[in-house]
N, C-alpha and C positions, 0 to 999 in steps of 0.2 A: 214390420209394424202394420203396414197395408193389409197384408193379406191375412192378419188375424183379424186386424181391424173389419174387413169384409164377412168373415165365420162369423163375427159375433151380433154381425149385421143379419147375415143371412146362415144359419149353422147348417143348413143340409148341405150347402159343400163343403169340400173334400180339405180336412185340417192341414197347414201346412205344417210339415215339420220344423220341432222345436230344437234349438241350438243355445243350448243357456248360454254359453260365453257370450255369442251376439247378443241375446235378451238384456243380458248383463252389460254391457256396452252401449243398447239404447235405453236403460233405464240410466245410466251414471250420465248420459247425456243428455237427456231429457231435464234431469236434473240442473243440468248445467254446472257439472262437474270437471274439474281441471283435468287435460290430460297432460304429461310430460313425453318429451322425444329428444331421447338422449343420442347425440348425434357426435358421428368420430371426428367431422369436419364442416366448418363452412358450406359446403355444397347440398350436403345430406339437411342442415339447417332451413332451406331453399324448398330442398325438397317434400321434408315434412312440413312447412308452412300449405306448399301447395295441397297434398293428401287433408290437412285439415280444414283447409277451403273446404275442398270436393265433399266432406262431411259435415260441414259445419262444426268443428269442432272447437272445443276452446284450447288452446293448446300454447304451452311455454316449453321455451329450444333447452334443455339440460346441455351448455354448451361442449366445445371443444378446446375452446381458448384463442380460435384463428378466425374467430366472426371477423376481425381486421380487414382479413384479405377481402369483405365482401360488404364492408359496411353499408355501403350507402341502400344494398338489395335487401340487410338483414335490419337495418332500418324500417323500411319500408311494408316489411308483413306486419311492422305493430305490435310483435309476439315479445313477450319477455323473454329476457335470457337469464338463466341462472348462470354466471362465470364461475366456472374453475379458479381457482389458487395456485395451483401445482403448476408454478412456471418453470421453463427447464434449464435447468442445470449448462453451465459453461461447458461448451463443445472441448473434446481435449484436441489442443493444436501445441503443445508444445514442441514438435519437431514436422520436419516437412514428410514424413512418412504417416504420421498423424489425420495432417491437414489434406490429404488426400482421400481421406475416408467420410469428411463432414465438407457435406452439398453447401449451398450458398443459400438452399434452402433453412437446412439446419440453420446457419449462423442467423437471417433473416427472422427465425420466430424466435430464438435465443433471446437478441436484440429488443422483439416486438412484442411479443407476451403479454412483459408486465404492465404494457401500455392498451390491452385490450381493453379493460376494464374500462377505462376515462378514454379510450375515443368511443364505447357505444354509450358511455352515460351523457357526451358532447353532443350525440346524435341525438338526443332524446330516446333513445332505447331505454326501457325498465329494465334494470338488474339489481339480481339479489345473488348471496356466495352461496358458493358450496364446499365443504371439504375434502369431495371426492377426488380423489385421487392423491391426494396426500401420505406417503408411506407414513407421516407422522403427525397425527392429527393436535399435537401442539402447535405444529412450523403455521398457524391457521393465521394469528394475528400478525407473528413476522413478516409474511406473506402477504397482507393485507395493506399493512406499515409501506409495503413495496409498491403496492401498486397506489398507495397514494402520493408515496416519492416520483411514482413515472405520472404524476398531471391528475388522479383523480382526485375529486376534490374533498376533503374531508364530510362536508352533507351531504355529498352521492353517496360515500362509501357507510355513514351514517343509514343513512336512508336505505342503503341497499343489505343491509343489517339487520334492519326494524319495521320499519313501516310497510316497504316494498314488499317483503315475504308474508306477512302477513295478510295484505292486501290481496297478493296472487292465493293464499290460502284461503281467503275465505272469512280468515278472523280476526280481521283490525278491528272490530267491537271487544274483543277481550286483550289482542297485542299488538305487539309496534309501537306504542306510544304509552308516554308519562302521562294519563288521565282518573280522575276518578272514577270506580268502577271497573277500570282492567288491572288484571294480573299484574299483582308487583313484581315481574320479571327484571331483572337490572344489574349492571354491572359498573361498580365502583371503582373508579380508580385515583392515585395521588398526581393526574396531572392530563395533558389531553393524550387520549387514548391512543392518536398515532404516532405518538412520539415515543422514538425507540426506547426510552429513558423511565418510560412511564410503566409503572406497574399496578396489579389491578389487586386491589387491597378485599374485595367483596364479591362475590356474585349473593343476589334473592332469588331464590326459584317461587314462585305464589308465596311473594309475604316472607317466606323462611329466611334468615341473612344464613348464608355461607361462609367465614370467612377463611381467608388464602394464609 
């Protein structure tokens, strides 16, 4: 940006070359455009806070699900996390040949997973879900039901639904919220939505009713 900014000050020297991707990258910037950094662990989360420092960037962690093991650090960059769902599956220990094979690590995130959600929402970390990783992108609200049975609290999980995502998007003027003037986007159900019991009788996509 400098050194066109200089050409266009002064064009008798010498054009720097042009690289659209980076052009592209300081205009989505400039912009003040969201970037995401989808990270395999806690560490890499750390890591790309610091690289969006160094650029100033605006930047939210696409998590791992093990922000746990670092909260109080993944706290502290301020970045939203968007949390995974896809918590894992019971280690197989049914014989001592088994339990040989699954670390103390494994049982550790087994255990701790579905509790990541409501220790970063405790911390004051922003999160919103995602379904990635999901081999079945129905298990979304079971899953969800799960992590509010492990301590989150139903307006975090709420919140990190509606308002939160939209917010990090850009478009809480049109969603996230029950107001006049935004997309009737909405989801109907015969009871509260994370009770396993409960079934969801509606969805409206803009105004339209769906029903189930």
């Amino acid at each position: 940006d400098e050194a066109l900014a200089a050409v266009r000050a002064e064009p008798s020297l010498p054009r720097p070359e042009l690289n659209l991707a980076l052009a592209a990258v300081a205009e989505h910037n400039r912009a003040g455009g969201l970037w995401l950094a989808e990270v395999s662990n806690e560490t890499h989360a750390l890591r790309a806070d610091r690289f969006a420092r160094e650029f100033s960037l605006r930047l939210a962690i696409v998590g791992a699900g093990n922000e746990y093991r670092r909260l109080e650090e993944i706290a502290e960059t301020g970045r939203a996390v968007i949390v995974p769902l896809d918590f894992p599956k019971p280690p197989e220990v049914a014989t001592k040949v088994h339990t040989l094979h699954v670390s103390l690590e494994e049982l550790m995130h087994w255990r701790l997973a579905p509790e990541n959600p409501a220790r970063l929402a405790e911390r004051g970390v922003t999160i919103a879900f995602s379904s990635e990783g999901l081999g079945n992108r129905g298990e979304f609200l079971a899953q969800l039901r799960t992590a509010v049975e492990r301590g989150l609290s139903a307006e975090a999980a709420l919140q990190a639904l509606t308002l939160a995502p939209a917010k990090l998007l850009g478009v809480e003027e049109q969603l996230g919220s029950i107001e006049a003037g935004k997309l009737a986007n909405l989801v109907v159900t015969d009871g509260d939505l994370f009770d396993k019991k409960t079934k969801v009788v509606a969805t409206w996509v803009a105004g339209v009713e769906h029903k189930h």
